[in-house]
VOGU-3710 file (C-alpha; in Angstrom, 3 decimals, decimal comma):
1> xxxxxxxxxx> -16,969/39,435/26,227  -17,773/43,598/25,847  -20,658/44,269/25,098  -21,183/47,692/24,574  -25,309/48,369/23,748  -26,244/44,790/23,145  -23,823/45,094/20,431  -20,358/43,024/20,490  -17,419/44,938/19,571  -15,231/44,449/16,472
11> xxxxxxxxxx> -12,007/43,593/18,228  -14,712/40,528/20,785  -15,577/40,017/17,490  -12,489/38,955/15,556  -11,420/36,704/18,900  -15,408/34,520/18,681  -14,234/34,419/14,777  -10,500/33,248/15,503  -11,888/31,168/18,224  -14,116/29,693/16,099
21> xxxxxxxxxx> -12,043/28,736/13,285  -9,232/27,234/15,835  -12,164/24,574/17,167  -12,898/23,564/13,774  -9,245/22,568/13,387  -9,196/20,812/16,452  -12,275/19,301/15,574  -10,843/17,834/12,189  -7,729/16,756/13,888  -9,577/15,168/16,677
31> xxxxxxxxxx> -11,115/13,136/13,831  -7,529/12,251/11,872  -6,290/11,146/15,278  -9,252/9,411/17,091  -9,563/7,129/14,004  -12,840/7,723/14,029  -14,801/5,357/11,790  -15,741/6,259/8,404  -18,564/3,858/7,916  -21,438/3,588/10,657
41> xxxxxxxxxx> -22,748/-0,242/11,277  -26,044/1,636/9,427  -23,822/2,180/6,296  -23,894/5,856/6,819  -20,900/7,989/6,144  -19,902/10,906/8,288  -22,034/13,104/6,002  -25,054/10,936/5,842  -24,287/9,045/2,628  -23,966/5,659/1,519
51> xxxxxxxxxx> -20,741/4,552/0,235  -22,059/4,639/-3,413  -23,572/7,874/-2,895  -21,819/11,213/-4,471  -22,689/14,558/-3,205  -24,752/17,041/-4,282  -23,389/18,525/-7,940  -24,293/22,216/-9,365  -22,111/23,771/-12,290  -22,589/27,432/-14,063
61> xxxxxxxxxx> -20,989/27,806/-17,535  -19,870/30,811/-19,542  -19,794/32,472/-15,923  -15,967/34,411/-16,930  -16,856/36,852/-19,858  -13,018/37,146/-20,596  -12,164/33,450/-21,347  -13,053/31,504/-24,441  -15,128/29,336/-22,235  -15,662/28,864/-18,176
71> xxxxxxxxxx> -17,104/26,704/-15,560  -17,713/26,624/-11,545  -18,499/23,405/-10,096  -19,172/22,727/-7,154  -19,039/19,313/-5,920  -20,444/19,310/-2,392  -18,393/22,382/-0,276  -15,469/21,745/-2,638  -15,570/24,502/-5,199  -13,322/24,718/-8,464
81> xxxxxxxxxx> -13,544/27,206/-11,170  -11,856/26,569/-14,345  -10,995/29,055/-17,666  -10,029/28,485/-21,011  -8,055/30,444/-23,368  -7,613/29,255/-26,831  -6,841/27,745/-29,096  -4,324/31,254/-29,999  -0,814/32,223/-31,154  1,964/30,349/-29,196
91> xxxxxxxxxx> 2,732/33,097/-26,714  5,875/32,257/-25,402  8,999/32,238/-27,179  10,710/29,235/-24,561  7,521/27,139/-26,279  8,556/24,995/-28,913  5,527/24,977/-31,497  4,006/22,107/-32,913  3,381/22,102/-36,478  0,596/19,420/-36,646
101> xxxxxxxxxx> -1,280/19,873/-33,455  -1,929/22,254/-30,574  -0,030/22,659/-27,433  -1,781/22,411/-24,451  -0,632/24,364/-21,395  -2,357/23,994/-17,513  -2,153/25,844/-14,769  -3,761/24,085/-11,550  -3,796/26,592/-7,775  -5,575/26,473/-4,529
111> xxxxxxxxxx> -6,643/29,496/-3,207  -5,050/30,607/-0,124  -8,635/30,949/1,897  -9,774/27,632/0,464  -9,561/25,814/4,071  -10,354/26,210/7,097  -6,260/26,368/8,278  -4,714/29,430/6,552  -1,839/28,089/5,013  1,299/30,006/3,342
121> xxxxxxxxxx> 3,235/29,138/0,040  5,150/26,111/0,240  7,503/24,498/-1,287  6,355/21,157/-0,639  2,238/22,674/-1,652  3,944/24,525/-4,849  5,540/21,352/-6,043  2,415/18,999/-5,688  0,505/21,758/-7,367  2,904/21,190/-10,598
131> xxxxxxxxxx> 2,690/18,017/-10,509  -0,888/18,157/-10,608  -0,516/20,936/-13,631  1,402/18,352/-15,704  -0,810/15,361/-14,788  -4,105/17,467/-16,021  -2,053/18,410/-19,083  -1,102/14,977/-20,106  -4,697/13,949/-19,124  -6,149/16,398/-21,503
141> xxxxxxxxxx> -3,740/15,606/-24,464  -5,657/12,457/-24,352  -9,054/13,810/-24,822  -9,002/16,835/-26,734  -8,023/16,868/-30,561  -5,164/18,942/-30,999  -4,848/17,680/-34,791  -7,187/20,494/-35,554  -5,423/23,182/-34,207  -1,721/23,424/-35,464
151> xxxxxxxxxx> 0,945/25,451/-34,976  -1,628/27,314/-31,427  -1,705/26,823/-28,081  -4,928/26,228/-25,710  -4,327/27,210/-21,984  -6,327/25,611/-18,426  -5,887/27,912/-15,291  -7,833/25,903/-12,135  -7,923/27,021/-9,227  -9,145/25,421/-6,286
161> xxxxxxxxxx> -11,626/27,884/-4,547  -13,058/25,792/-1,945  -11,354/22,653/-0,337  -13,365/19,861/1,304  -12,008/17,005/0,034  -11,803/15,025/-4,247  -10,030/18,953/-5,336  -8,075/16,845/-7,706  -10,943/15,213/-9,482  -13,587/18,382/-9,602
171> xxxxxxxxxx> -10,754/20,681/-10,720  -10,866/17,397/-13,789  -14,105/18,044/-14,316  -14,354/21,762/-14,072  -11,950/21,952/-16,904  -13,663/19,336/-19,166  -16,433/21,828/-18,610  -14,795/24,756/-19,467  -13,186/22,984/-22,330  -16,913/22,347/-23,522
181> xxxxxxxxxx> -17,727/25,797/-23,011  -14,944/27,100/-24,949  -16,417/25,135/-27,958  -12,716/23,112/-27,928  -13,103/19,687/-29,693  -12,601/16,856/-27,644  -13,086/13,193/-28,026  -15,723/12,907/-24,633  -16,038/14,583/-21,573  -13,203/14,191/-19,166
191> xxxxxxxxxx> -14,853/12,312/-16,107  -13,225/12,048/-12,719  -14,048/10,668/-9,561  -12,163/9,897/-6,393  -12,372/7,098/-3,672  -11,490/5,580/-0,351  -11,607/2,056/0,922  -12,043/1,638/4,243  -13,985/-1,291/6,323  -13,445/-3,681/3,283
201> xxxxxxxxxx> -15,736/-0,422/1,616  -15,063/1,613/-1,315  -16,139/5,237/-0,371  -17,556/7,492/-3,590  -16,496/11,081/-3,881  -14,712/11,626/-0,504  -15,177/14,614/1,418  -11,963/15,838/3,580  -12,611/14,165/6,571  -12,180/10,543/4,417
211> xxxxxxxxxx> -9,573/11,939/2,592  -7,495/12,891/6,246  -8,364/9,287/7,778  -5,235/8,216/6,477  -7,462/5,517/4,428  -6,223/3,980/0,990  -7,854/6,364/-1,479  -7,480/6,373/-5,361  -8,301/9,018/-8,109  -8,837/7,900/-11,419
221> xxxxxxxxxx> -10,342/9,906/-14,854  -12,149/8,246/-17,923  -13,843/8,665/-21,618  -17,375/7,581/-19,952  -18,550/6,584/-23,872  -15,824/3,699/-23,504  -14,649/3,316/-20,045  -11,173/3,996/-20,583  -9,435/4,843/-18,231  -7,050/7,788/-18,877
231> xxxxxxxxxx> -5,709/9,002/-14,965  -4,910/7,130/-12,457  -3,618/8,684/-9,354  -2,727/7,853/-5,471  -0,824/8,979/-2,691  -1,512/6,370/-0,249  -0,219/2,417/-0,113  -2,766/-0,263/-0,786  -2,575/-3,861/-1,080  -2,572/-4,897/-4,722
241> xxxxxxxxxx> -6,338/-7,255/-3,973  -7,803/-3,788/-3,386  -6,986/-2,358/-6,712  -9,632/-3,948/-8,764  -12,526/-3,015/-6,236  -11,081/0,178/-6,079  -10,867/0,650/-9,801  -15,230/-0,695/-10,443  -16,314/1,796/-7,540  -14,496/4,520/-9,322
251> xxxxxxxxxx> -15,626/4,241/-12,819  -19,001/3,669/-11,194  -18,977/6,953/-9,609  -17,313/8,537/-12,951  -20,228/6,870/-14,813  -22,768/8,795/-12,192  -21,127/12,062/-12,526  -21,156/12,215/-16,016  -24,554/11,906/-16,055  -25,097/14,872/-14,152
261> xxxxxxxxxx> -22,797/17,067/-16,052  -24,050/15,904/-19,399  -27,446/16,813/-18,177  -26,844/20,201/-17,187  -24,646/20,778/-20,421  -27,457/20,412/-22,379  -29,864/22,431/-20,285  -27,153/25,244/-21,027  -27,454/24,588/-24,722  -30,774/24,442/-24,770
271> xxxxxxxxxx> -31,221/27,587/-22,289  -28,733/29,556/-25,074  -30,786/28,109/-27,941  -33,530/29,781/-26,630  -32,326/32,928/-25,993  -30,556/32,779/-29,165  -34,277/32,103/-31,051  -36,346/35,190/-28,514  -33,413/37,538/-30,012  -34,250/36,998/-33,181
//
């Protein structure tokens, strides 16, 4: 190292920073390839949680003065915000418009400094990303009630701003949020929640180190009011006995979350009611 007046220099600088981002990669593959185990013989996860645990949950509506309506959730170090524009005028002229109920259009995007690893446009990264786009879509055509907007369209642009593992299922609920925010009618919130099974174990709301560990993991969204389940999502093989398990751990969690987001939906309501009444 230089050290020039106690002081370390801007190019030492950028090397500690460089070298310190290329041990955190080794670190996380050291973890994908050691197998290391998910679940300690305490029933501790890797983060201190028990397998039914979530993590920690804050949210901010409204926070995008531009959109209709807004949300950033943050769902342990995985951050997601989410805006809403719409319902309005069909936009493009490619868009065939409905005459009885409202189009829905999603846009879903990862951030470029979301991870740790810097990663470039890919094909392979651009094409999961639309699938994701049309999966949130058709997920959303379930919930909100495009009967009462004819002949408009209602657009969701997610992007993932933050990456440490569930993206798929916060960017879910970031948008029901938003969707909320935006004063968009919808049937129930949009709940999601993802998990892993691993030691005969259903892990809640997996962080990226479950998600890497090559374990069987499952993603699934409901209407919390009813249970019904709306998504259901995995990239991984499983045997078929697992499904079931997997399934009860996930509404579980999706039942938990929902709970949380409901709560601090109405502490936003009731924060704006308040304002609304000192104004007057």
């Amino acid at each position: 190292r230089r050290v020039h007046g106690g002081i370390i220099q801007p190019h030492c600088r950028t090397v500690l920073k460089a070298t310190v981002i290329t041990v955190s990669v080794f670190v996380i593959l050291y973890v994908v390839m050691s197998g290391l185990e998910l679940l300690s013989d305490q029933g501790l996860r890797t983060d201190g949680r028990r397998s039914f645990e979530h993590r920690s949950i804050n949210c901010r509506l409204g926070i995008l003065k531009q959109a209709d309506g807004s949300a950033l959730l943050e769902q342990g170090q995985t951050k997601v915000i989410a805006a809403v524009y719409g319902p309005h005028e069909v936009t493009r002229r490619t868009t065939a418009v409905s005459e009885d109920r409202a189009i829905i259009n999603c846009q879903f995007t990862t951030a470029t400094f979301s991870r740790t690893e810097r990663k470039s446009s890919n094909t392979l990264s651009d094409r999961r990303s639309q699938e994701l786009s049309l999966q949130i879509k058709r997920t959303f055509e379930s919930c909100v009630f495009t009967n009462l907007y004819p002949r408009s369209q209602i657009d969701i642009y997610i992007q993932i701003l933050q990456s440490d593992g569930s993206n798929y299922s916060t960017a879910i609920n970031a948008a029901s949020l938003a969707l909320i925010n935006a004063s968009i009618a919808i049937k129930d919130f949009m709940i999601s929640c993802s998990v892993v099974y691993t030691n005969n174990t259903s892990l809640l709301d997996c962080s990226y180190i479950e998600e890497s560990s090559r374990q069987p993991s499952l993603t699934i969204a409901i209407l919390p009011s009813t249970s019904r389940v709306v998504l259901v999502d995995s990239v991984s093989r499983f045997h078929m006995d697992h499904l079931e398990e997997l399934m009860d751990a996930a509404v579980e969690g999706c039942k938990q979350i929902h709970t949380i987001l409901n709560n601090k939906v109405r502490q936003y309501i009731t924060n704006i009611s308040q304002q609304m009444i000192a104004q007057t």
